[in-house]
C-alpha positions in Angstrom: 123.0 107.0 99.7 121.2 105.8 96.8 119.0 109.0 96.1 122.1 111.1 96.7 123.2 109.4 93.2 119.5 109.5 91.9 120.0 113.4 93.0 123.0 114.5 91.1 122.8 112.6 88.2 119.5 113.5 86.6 120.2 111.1 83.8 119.0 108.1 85.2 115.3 109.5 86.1 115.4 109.2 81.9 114.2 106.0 80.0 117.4 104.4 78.0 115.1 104.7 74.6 115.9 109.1 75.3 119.5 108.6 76.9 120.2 107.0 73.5 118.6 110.1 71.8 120.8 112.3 73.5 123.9 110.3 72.6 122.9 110.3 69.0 122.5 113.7 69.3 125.4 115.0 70.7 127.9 112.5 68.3 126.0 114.5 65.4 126.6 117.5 66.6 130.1 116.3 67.4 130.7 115.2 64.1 129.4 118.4 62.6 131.8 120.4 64.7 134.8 118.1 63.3 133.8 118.5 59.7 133.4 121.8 60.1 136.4 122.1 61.4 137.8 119.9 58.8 136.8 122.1 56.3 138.0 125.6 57.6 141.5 123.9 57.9 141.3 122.8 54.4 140.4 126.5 53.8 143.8 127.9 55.8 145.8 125.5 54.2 144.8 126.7 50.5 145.6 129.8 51.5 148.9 129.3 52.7 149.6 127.6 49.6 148.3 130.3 47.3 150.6 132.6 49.6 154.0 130.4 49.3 153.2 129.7 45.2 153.3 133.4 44.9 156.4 133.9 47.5 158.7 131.5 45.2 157.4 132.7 41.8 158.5 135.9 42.7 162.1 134.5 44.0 161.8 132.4 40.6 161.2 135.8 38.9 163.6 137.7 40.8 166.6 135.0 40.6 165.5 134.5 36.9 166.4 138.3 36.2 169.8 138.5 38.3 171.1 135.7 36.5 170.1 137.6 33.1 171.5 140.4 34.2 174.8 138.1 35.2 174.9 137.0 31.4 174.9 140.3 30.3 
C-alpha cells in the first residue's frame, strides 16, 4: 500500500531542503503573477478614469453652452 503512495506522489522521493525550494519558488512566481496583475488593473482603471473625466467635461461643456444659450 505504502509504495502505491511512494508511486503517485513523486514528491516524497525528494529531500525537504528541495521540497522547500520548490515552495519558495512557486510563492515567487505566485506573487509575481499577483503584482502583475496588480499592476495591469491599476492600468484599466486609469484608463477608465481618463475616459469618464473626458465623458463629463464634455456634458460640463455641453450643459455649460445650453444654459448660455438659455440666458440669451
Amino acid at each position: 500500500m505504502a509504495d502505491k503512495v511512494t508511486e503517485k506522489n513523486q514528491i516524497f522521493q525528494k529531500p525537504l531542503p528541495e521540497i522547500l525550494d520548490d515552495i519558495q519558488s512557486a510563492a515567487a512566481d505566485a506573487r509575481q503573477a499577483a503584482d502583475e496583475a496588480r499592476h495591469a488593473g491599476e492600468k484599466a482603471a486609469e484608463e477608465v478614469l481618463k475616459r469618464l473625466r473626458k465623458v463629463f467635461l464634455k456634458m460640463a461643456k455641453d450643459i455649460t453652452e445650453a444654459l448660455d444659450e438659455g440666458n440669451k
